[in-house]
N, C-alpha and C positions, 0 to 999 in steps of 0.2 A: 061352792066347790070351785077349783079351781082347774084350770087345763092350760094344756102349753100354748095358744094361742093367746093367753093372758099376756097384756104387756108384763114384763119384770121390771118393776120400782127401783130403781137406782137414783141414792140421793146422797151423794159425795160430801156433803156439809157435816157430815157425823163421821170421824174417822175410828172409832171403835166399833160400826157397822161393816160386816163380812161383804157385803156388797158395795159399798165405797171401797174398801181396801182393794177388791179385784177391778172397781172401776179403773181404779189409778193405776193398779199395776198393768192393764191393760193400753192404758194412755200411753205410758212409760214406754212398753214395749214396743209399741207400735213407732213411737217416736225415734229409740234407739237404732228398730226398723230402719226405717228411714233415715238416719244415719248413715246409718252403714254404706246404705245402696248410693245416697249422696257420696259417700266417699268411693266408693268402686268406679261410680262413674267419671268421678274427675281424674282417680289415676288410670282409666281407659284413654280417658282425652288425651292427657300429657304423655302419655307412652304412645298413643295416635300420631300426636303433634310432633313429638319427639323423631319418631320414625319418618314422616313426613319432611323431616329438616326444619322446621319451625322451632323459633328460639322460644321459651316459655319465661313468662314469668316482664318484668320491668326492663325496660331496656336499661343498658347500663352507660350511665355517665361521663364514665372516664376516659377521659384519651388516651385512646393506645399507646402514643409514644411518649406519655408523662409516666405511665403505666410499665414500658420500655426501661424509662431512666430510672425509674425505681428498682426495677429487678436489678440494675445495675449495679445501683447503689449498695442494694443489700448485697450483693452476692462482692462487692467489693471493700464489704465489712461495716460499714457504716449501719449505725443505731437507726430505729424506728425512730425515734423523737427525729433527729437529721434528715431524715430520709421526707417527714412530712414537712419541715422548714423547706426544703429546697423545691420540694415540688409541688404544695400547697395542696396533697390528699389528704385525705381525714384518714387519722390512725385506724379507723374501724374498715375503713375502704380497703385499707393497704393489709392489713392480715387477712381482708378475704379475697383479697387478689395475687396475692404472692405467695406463694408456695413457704412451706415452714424451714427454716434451716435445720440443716442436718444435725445430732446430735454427737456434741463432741466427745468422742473413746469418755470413759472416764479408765485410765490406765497409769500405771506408774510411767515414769519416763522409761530407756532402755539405758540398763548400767554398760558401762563400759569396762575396757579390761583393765584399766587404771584403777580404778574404782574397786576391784574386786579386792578382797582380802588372801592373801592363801592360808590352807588350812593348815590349825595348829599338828608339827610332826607329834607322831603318836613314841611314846616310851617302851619301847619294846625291850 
């Protein structure tokens, strides 16, 4: 006869046995568990560090004033490919550092009054 003091047999190498199956799903959960709370606690850190004035994350490479003449560049119309020719950033550098350009109307142009036709007189 058995009683709750009994170990319970749990042998996870048979996965059509009811108690492997809750072995694992119990592994699982606990894992996901702990996930979680890993992840909670690092964006406690970075909202910490953040508040704090602490920069997060790799410092960054680039110099400010190549970085400078770039915004320049682009804002002075000049192409991405040009823009890494001349100041020797990596194109993946320069779209995460510059801001995206605005997007241009898509609009007809404005007629003017030359252009207008008048309308045909009606036959009354």
């Amino acid at each position: 006869m058995r009683n709750l003091a009994d170990p319970i047999k749990v042998d996870s190498t048979n996965p059509n046995d009811p108690m492997a199956q809750l072995a694992v799903v119990l592994l699982a959960l606990f894992g996901q568990m702990e996930r979680t709370y890993t992840l909670e606690r690092a964006a406690h850190a970075r909202s910490v560090a953040t508040a704090k004035g602490r920069r997060i994350g790799r410092p960054s490479v680039v110099d400010p004033d190549r970085l400078a003449y770039a915004a320049h560049l682009r804002e002075s119309g000049h192409t991405i490919a040009e823009i890494v020719a001349k100041t020797g950033i990596t194109r993946t550098t320069l779209y995460r550092h510059l801001p995206p350009r605005a997007p241009e109307p898509v609009t007809a142009r404005p007629v003017t009054a030359t252009e207008v036709e008048p309308a045909p007189a009606s036959a009354d």
